[in-house]
N, C-alpha and C positions, 0 to 999 in steps of 0.2 A: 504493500500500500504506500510506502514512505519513499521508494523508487518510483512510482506511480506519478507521485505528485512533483518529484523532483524533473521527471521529464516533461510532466505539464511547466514544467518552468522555465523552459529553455526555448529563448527566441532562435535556436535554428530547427530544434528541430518540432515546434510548435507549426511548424508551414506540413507538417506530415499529419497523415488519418493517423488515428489511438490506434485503427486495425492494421495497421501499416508496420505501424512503428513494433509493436506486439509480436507481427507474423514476423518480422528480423530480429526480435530476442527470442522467439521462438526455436527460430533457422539457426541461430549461433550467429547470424551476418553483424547483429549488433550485440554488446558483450559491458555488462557492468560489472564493476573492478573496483575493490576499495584499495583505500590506503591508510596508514597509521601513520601519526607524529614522526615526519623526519626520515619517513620512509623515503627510498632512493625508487624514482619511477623512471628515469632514462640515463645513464651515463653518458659522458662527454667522449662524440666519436660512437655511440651508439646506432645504428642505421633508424630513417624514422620510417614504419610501413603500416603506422595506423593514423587517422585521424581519431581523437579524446578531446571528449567534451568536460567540461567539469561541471558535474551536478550540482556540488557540495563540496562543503572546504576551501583550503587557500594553497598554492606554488608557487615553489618561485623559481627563476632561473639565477646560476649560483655559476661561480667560477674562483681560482683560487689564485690571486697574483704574484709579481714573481715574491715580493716580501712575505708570502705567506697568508695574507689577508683575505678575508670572504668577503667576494662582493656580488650585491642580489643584482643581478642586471633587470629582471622584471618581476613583477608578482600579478598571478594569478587568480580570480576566484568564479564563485558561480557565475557559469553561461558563457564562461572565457574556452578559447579552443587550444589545445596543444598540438604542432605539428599540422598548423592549418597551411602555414607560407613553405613549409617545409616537403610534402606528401609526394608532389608532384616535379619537385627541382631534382635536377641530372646530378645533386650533389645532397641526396635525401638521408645528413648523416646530423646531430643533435651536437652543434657546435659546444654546448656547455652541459651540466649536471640540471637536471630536472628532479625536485625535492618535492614530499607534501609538506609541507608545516602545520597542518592540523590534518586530521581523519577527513578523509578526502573520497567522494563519489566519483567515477571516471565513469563515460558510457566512451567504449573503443568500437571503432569499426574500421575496415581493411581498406585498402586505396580502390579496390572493386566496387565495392560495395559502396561508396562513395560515388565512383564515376556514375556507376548506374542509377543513385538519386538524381546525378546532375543533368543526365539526359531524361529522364522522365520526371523531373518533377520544376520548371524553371523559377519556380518561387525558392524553392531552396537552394537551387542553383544562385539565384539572386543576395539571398542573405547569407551566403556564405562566403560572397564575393566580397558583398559591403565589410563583413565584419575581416576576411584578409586587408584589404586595403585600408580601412581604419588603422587596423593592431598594426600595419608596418608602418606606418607614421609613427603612431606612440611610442611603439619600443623603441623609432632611431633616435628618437628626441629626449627619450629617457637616457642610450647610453650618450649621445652630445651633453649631455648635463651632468652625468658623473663618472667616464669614464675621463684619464689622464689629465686628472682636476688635484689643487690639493684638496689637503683635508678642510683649510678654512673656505674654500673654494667650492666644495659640494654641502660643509655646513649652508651658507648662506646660500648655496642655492635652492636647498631644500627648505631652510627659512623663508626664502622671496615666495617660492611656490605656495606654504602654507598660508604665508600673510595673507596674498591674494586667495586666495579660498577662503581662509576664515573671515576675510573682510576686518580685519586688524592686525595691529602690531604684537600683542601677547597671545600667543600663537600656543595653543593646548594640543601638549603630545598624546596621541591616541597609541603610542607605543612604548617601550621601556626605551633608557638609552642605550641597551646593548642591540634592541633590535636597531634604532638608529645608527649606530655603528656598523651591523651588517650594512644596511641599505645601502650606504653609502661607501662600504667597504674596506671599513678600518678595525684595531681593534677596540675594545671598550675603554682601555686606557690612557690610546690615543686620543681618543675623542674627549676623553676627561681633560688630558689637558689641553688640545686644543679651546674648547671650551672655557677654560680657566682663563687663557689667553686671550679671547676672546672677550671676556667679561673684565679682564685688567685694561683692554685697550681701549674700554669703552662699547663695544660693538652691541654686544649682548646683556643681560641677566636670564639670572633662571633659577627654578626650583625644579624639584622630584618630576612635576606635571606639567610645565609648562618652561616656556623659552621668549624674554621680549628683545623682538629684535629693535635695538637701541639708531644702528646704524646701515646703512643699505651695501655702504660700501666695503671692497675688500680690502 
């Protein structure tokens, strides 16, 4: 029943009949797949030969730099596609680690089975189109903002981003700072005293929950 609902809630494949979608979990052609905390769902150089929806839960795309550092190149959650820009490229290989970070709903299905929605069905054809060419925008503009940044350099730019969302300058962390540390790819201690630094030269304050950003510039 809780699978049920979970695919009633999915803008791509909401364009398919319930007896549609059914008779392919039936067939095996479509296939639901959980995940645990932290479980490892694709390694780096992995081949990719399914398209994955995510029902439920959150991923991320993770790589480890040369200093050893963790950095989330994207995160994932419900209704987001894994291996959508990837399925059909002459180079269909999973450039980074693909992680769950929370218990995670996958519905997979095969690059066939795929094509054959896409010829018979052109509404899903259609929103599977919109939502690749979306997601390749976002994710290059994600890694243009933190990839070969420093650390005070993906700080505030992660601060500019939040200010403009929150519509203020005292910008409420919806995460710990270690997970801001991943995000952005440092470790937790770096980012303490970046931060420190930060707040000696003016730029910043902060507490446990929250960060105001004082000054815009780097």
């Amino acid at each position: 029943m809780q699978n049920k609902k979970l695919l009633k809630n999915s803008a791509l494949l909401n364009v398919l009949r319930p007896e549609d979608i059914q008779s392919h979990l039936n067939s095996g052609q479509f296939r639901i797949v959980s995940y645990g905390k932290d479980a490892i769902i694709h390694l780096e150089n992995e081949p990719c030969t399914k398209l994955e929806i995510i029902l439920s839960g959150r991923v991320t795309i993770e790589r480890i730099d040369e200093s050893g550092g963790l950095l989330t190149i994207a995160e994932f959650v419900q209704d987001d596609l894994l291996g959508g820009n990837l399925l059909f490229s002459k180079n269909a290989w999973y450039p980074m680690t693909v992680v769950s970070k929370h218990q995670s709903v996958i519905l997979e299905m095969n690059r066939d089975t795929l094509f054959s929605l896409f010829c018979s069905n052109p509404a899903f054809l259609r929103r599977y189109l919109e939502y690749v060419s979306d997601h390749a925008f976002i994710l290059g503009d994600k890694i243009k903002h933190y990839v070969n940044k420093t650390i005070r350099e993906s700080v505030l730019s992660f601060l500019n981003y939040e200010s403009k969302k929150q519509g203020k300058n005292h910008i409420q962390l919806n995460m710990t700072k270690k997970a801001l540390a991943e995000k952005i790819g440092v470790q937790r201690t770096s980012l303490s005293r970046e931060l420190a630094k930060m707040k000696k030269a003016g730029l910043v304050s902060y507490d446990e929950k929250s960060i105001i950003l004082l000054k815009r510039g780097v």
